[in-house]
C-alpha positions as CSV (number, residue, x, y, z in Angstrom):
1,X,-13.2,17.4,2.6
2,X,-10.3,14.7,3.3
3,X,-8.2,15.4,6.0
4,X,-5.0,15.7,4.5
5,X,-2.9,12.7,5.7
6,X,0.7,13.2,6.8
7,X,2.5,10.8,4.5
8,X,5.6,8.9,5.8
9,X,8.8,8.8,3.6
10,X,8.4,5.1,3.0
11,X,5.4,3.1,1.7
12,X,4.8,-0.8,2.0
13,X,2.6,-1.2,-1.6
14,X,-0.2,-4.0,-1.4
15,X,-2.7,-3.0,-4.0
16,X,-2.6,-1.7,-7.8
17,X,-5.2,-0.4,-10.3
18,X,-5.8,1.6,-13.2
19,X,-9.3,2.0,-11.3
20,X,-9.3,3.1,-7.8
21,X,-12.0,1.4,-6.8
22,X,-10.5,-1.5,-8.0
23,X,-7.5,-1.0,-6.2
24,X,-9.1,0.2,-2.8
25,X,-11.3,-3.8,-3.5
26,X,-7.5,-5.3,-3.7
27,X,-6.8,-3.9,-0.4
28,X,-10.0,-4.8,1.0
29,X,-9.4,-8.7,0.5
30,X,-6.0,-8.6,1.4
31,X,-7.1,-6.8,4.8
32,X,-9.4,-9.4,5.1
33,X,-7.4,-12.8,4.2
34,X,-4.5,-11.0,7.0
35,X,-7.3,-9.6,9.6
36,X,-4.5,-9.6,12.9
37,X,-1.6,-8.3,10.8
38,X,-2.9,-5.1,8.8
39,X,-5.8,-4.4,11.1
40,X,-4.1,-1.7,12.7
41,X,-2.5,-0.1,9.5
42,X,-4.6,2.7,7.5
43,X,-3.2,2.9,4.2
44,X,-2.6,5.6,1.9
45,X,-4.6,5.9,-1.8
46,X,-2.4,7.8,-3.8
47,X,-2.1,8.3,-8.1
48,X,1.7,7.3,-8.7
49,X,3.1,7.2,-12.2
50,X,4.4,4.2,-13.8
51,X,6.6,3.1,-16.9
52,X,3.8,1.6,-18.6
53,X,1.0,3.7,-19.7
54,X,0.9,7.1,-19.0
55,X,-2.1,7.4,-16.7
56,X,-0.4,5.6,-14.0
57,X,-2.2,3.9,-11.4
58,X,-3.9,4.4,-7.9
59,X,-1.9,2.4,-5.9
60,X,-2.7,1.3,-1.7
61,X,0.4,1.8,0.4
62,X,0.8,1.3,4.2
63,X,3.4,4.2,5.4
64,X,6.4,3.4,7.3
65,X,8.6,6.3,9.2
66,X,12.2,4.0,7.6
67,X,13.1,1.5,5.1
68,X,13.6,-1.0,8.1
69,X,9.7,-0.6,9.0
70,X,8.4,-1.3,5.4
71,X,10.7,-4.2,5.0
72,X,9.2,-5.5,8.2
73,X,5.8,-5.5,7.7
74,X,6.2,-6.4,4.0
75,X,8.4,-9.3,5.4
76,X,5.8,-10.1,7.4
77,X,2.6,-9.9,4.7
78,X,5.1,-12.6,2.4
79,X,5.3,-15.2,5.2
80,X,1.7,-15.7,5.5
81,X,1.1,-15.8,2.0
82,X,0.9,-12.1,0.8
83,X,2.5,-9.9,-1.8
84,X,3.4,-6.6,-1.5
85,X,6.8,-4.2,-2.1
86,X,8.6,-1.7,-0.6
87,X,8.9,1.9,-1.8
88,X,10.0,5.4,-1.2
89,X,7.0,7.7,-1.4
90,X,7.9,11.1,-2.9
């Protein structure tokens, strides 16, 4: 059984897939390519609904406690090369 993760009200998104394997490989590499900046982060797998295609996707989200926290560590992920975007988990 997963232990059931207390998920923070704001979520810095750095992987996507219809497949979560797929999307759990995204974060992988990105972990990798920014070792000293996401080492200490565990992010959250979670099935979120989008506006194209009804299945949604699986998407890999670091949680942040504010909007202030996402932005910064997003902020941070963008100057060294990396995409990722800020949302509110529900």
């Amino acid at each position: 059984a997963m232990a059931s993760i207390n998920v923070k009200p704001w979520g810095v998104q750095v992987a996507g897939n219809f497949r979560r394997s797929a999307a759990i490989g995204q974060w992988l590499r990105v972990k990798s390519r920014f070792p000293a900046l996401l080492a200490s982060h565990d992010p959250v797998v979670s099935r979120v609904r989008t506006p194209i295609g009804r299945r949604g996707i699986y998407a890999v989200r670091i949680g942040a406690d504010s909007r202030g926290e996402a932005n910064g560590i997003c902020n941070k992920l963008q100057s060294v090369g990396g995409a990722c975007v800020v949302m509110r988990n529900r």
